[in-house]
LOPATOR-937911 format. One record per residue (C-alpha): residue in one letter; x, z, y. Coordinates in steps of 0.02 Angstrom, whole numbers, plus 32768, in hexadecimal, padded with zeros to 4 digits. Each point is the difference from the previous one (the first is absolute). Layout:
<nodes>
AXZY ...
</nodes>
This chain:
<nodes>
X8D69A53FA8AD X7FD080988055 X7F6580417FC6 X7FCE806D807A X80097F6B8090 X7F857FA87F7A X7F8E808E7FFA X7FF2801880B9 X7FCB7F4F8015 X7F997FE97F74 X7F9980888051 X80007FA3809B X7FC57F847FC6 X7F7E80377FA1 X7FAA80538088 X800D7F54806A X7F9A7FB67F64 X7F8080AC7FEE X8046800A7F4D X7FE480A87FCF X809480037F81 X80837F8F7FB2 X809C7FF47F92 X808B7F838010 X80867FED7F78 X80A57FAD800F X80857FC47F7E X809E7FD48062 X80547FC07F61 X805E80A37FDB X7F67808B8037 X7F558019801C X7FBA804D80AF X7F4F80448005 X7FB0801E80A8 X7F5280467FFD X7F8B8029808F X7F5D80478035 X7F7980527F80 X7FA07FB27F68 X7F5380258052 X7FDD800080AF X7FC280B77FFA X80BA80198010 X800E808C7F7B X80827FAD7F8D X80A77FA1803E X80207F6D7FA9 X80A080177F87 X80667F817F8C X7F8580137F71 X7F637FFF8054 X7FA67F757FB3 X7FAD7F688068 X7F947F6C7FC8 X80777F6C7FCA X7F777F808004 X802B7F587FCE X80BA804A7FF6 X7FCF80387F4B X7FF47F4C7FDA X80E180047FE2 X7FD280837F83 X7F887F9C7FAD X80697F69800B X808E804F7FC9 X7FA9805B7F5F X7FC57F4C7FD2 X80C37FAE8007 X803380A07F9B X7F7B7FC47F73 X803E7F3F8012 X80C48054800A X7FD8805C7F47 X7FC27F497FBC X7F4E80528009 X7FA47F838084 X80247F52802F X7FFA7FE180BD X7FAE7F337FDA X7FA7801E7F72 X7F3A800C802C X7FC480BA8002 X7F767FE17F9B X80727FF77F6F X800080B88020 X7F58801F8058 X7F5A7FC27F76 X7FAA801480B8 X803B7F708042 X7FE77F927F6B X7F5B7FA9802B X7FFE802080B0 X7F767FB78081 X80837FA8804A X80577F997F84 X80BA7FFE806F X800180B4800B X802380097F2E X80B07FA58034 X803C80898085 X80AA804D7FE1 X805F80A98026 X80677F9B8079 X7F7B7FBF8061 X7FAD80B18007 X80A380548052 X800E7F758077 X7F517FF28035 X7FDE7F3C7FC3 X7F8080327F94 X7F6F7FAA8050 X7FA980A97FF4 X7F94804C807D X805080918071 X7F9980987FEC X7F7F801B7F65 X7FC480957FEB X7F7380327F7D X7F5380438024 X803680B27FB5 X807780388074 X803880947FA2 X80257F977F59 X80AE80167FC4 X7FFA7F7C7F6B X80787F63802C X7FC57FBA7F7C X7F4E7FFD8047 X804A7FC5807F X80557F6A7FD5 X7F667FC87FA1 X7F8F800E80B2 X80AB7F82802C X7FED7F917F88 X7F5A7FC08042 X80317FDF80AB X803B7F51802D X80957FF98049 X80277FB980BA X80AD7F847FAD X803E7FC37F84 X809280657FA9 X80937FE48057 X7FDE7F958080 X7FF1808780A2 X801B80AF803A X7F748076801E X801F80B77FEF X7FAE80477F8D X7FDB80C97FD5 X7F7C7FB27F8C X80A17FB07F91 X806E80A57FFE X7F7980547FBE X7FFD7F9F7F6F X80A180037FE4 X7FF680BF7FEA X7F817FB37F81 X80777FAE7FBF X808780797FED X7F8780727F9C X7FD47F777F71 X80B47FF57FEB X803D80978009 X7F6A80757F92 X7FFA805D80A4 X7F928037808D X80477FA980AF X802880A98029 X805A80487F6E X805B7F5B7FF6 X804E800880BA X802E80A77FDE X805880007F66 X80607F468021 X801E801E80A9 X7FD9808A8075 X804380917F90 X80A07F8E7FC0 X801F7FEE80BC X7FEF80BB8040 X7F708000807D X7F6080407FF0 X7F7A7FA48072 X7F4980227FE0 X7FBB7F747F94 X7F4880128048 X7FC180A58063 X7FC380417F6C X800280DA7FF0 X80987FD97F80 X806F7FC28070 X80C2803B8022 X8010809C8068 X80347FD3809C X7F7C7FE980A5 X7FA37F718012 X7FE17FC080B6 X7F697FE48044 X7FCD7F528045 X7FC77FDC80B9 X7FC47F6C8072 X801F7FE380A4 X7F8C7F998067 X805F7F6D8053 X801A802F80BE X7FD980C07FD7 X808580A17FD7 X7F9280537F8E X804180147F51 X7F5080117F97 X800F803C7F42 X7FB87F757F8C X7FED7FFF7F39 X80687F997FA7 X7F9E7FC67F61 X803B7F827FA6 X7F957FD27F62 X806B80247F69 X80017F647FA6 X807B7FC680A7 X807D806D7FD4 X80827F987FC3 X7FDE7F9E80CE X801A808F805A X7FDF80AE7FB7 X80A080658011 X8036807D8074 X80B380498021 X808B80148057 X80597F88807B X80AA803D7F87 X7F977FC27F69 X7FFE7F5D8049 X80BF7FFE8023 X800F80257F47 X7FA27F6A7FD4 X80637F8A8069 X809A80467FC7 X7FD27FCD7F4A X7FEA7F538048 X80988009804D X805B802C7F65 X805B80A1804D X7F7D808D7FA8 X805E804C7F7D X7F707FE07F84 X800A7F238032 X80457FEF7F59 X7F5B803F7F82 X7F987FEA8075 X80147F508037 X805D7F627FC2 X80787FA28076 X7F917F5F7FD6 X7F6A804A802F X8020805880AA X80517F59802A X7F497F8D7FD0 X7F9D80848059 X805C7FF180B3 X7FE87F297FE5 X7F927FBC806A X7F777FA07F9D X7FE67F56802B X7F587FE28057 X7FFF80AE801E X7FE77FE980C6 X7FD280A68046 X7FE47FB580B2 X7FE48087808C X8018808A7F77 X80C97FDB7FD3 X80867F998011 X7FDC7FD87F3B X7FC4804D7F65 X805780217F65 X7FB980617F5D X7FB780AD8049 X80807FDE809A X7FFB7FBD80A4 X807B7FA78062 X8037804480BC X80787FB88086 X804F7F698018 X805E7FB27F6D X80B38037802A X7FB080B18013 X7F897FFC7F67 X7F9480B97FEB X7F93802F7F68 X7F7C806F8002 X7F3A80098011 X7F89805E8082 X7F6180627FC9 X7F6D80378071 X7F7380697FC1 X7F6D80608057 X806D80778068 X80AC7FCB7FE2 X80A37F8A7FE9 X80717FE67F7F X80AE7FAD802B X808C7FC17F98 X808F7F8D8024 X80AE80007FA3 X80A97F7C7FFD X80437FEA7F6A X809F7FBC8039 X802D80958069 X7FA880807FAA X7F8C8028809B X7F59803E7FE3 X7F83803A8078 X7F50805F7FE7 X7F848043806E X7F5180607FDE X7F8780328065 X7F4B8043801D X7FB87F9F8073 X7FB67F548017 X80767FF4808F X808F80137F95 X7FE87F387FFA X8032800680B3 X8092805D7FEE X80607FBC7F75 X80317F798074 X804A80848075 X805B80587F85 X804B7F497FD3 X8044800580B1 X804780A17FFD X806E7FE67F5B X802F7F74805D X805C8042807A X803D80807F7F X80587F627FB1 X7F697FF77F76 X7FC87F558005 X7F767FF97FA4 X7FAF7F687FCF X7F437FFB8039 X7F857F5F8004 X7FB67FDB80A6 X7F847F768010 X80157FAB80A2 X7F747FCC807B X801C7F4C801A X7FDA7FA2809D X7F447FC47FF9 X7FDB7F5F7FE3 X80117F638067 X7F467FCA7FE8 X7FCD80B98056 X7F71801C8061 X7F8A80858040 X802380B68005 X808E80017FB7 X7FD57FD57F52 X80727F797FD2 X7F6F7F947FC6 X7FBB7F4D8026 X7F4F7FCE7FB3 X80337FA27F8B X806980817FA5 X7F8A80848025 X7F8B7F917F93 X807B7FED7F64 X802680C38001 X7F4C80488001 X7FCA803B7F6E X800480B67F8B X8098801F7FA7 X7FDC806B7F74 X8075807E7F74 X7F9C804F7F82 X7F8D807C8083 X806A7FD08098 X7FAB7F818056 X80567FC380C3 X7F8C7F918067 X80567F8B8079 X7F717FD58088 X7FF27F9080B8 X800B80948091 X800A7FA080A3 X80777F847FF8 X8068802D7F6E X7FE280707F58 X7FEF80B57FCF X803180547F56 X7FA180957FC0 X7FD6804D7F62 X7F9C807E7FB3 X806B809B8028 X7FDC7FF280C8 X80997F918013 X7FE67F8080A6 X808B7F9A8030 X80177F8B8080 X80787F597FA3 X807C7FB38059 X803A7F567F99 X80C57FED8002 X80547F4A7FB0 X7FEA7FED7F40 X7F5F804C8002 X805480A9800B X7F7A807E8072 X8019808B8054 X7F5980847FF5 X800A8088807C X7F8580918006 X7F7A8005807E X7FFB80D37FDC X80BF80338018 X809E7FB7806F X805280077F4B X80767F667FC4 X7FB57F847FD0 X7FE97FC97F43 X80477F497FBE X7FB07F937F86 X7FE47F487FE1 X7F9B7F817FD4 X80337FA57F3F X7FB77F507FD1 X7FE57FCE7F6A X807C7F8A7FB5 X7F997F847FB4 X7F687FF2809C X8056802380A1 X7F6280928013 X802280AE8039 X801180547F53 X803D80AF8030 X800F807F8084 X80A4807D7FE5 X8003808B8065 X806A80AC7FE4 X80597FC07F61 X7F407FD37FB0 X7FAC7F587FE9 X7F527FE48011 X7FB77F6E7FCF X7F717FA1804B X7F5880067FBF X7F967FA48094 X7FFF7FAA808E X7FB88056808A X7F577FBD8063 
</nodes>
């Protein structure tokens, strides 16, 4: 692969996307070609390089994931044993089902716990606090029975991995896996971090060009969701473990285990987020071209990974911008035609339904009147309301979106703000009444609380 064709059109493509600066990393099977482009800040004083480090988001998730199957590997953790066996925090919990949750269920998101909990002190660092401030939530399901992704459930799996292993989450990623491994991402932005450059974050209004610097706080008790930074080349690393061509596979990983972390869980139905979910993996591409990976998106910036273990492909692309969302797809294309085929999940927009009427909507009266309601995880609460003759999402963010209702119950909800694609959920009953029971949207459930008047 010729590296310097990459580069050139990694930079074009940036610019078409107002990314300020990127890094794309490719394993052909016997290399690895790095293209970089643009700067880490939009002040344009420093050019991005191979170790500049960008926020992985929900890409440091794999880590976590694969830090946990290291512990269950070394006989140390069960994957279906309950975690309070380890955790005395979820002993007596407020809800009773949440004392029965396992590791497995954590890494594939069928925990029945709510996506995003954060505590009142933002700056505390304690995960054990934390999983205590958990343990009185209730949770939206029952163990096992549906996917909702969950940062909330990662996090206490760092929890987790601490009790077990004596250590801080920190000092236990490092030593099992990120030293063993030979990369060096920052664990949290803290002063102590490696030295290499750390990229600044930046949003980009949807319809505008303007690249604006943003903070990227995250509180530290989410650091096991989503609080490394590094290297596009980092993540190629990590896939390579999980392909089993790093030289290090052998201490670092059992055969057994890299092979139960790539199988998809049952239940574990990521609709509209991947083609399925597996422990701390996702599922891309059709099934005779079957991708692994995850995507991670953070104030300011992507994260994306995406590797074949039966060619030895992997694929990983960072960037600084919210847009980078935007151009992942692109790159997709381009490796493509560069004989790449990378595996990538892409919800379609089906055709509306039959019963459609007014403005486009999709929706007749009497299913706007069985889909009205507030759909609510943890603080997240989505209100489905009448507008004209059909129904309009919003929550408390400043989302409005106009829903188009598809067959199935499946929905289309497209922004009222931006020309941007439009997101795909759907509408779950419940099994035993026939009512609407859920609203999943963007890989989370939400389940209903009211009906609306």
């Amino acid at each position: 692969m010729e590296a310097r064709h990459l580069a050139s059109r990694l930079e074009e493509l940036t610019h078409a996307h107002a990314v300020p600066g990127a890094q794309l990393s490719v394993h052909t099977g016997t290399e690895t070609v790095d293209a970089v482009a643009g700067t880490e800040c939009c002040d344009g004083t420093r050019a991005v390089d191979p170790r500049s480090a960008f926020a992985y988001g929900s890409v440091t998730k794999v880590f976590a994931a694969t830090l946990v199957l290291q512990l269950v590997s070394d006989g140390d953790l069960d994957l279906d044993r309950p975690v309070s066996d380890v955790l005395a925090e979820f002993r007596e919990p407020a809800d009773a089902r949440l004392a029965s949750v396992t590791a497995r269920q954590l890494l594939s998101h069928t925990s029945g716990l709510v996506a995003d909990h954060e505590l009142d002190e933002t700056d505390e660092r304690s995960l054990f606090r934390y999983a205590k401030s958990v343990a009185e939530l209730p949770l939206l399901d029952r163990p096992g029975n549906s996917f909702s992704y969950s940062n909330t459930g990662y996090n206490i799996l760092g929890r987790v991995v601490e009790e077990v292993t004596g250590l801080k989450w920190r000092d236990a990623l490092q030593d099992f896996l990120l030293r063993p491994l030979g990369v060096d991402p920052y664990v949290d932005h803290s002063p102590d971090g490696p030295a290499r450059p750390l990229t600044t974050g930046h949003a980009v209004r949807p319809g505008q060009r303007e690249a604006r610097p943003v903070d990227q706080f995250l509180p530290p008790t989410w650091t096991p969701a989503g609080g490394l930074s590094g290297s596009a080349r980092d993540l190629v690393v990590l896939a390579r473990l999980h392909i089993g061509t790093d030289p290090k596979v052998a201490a670092l990983l059992e055969d057994e285990q890299r092979v139960e972390m790539r199988t998809p869980v049952p239940g574990a139905d990521a609709f509209g987020m991947a083609d399925a979910w597996a422990l701390g993996l996702g599922h891309y591409g059709s099934a005779d071209n079957r991708w692994l990976g995850h995507d991670g998106t953070v104030d300011g910036g992507t994260a994306h990974l995406r590797f074949h273990p039966g060619s030895g492909l992997a694929v990983a692309l960072t960037t600084n911008a919210t847009t980078g969302s935007s151009l992942w797809p692109d790159v997709v294309e381009e490796l493509r035609t560069l004989g790449i085929d990378v595996g990538d999940h892409r919800p379609g927009v089906p055709a509306p339904h039959p019963a459609a009427s007014g403005a486009g909507t999709g929706t007749g009266p009497q299913e706007t009147e069985r889909l009205v309601g507030d759909y609510a995880n943890g603080d997240t609460v989505f209100s489905v309301r009448r507008h004209h003759d059909g129904i309009r999402l919003s929550d408390r963010t400043g989302l409005v979106a106009d829903v188009t209702l598809n067959d199935g119950l499946n929905f289309t909800a497209r922004r009222v703000d931006t020309d941007a694609a439009p997101y795909v959920g759907r509408f779950v009953l419940d099994g035993g009444t026939g009512e609407i029971a859920l609203l999943q949207l963007a890989g989370r459930s939400a389940m209903r609380v009211r009906a609306a008047v």
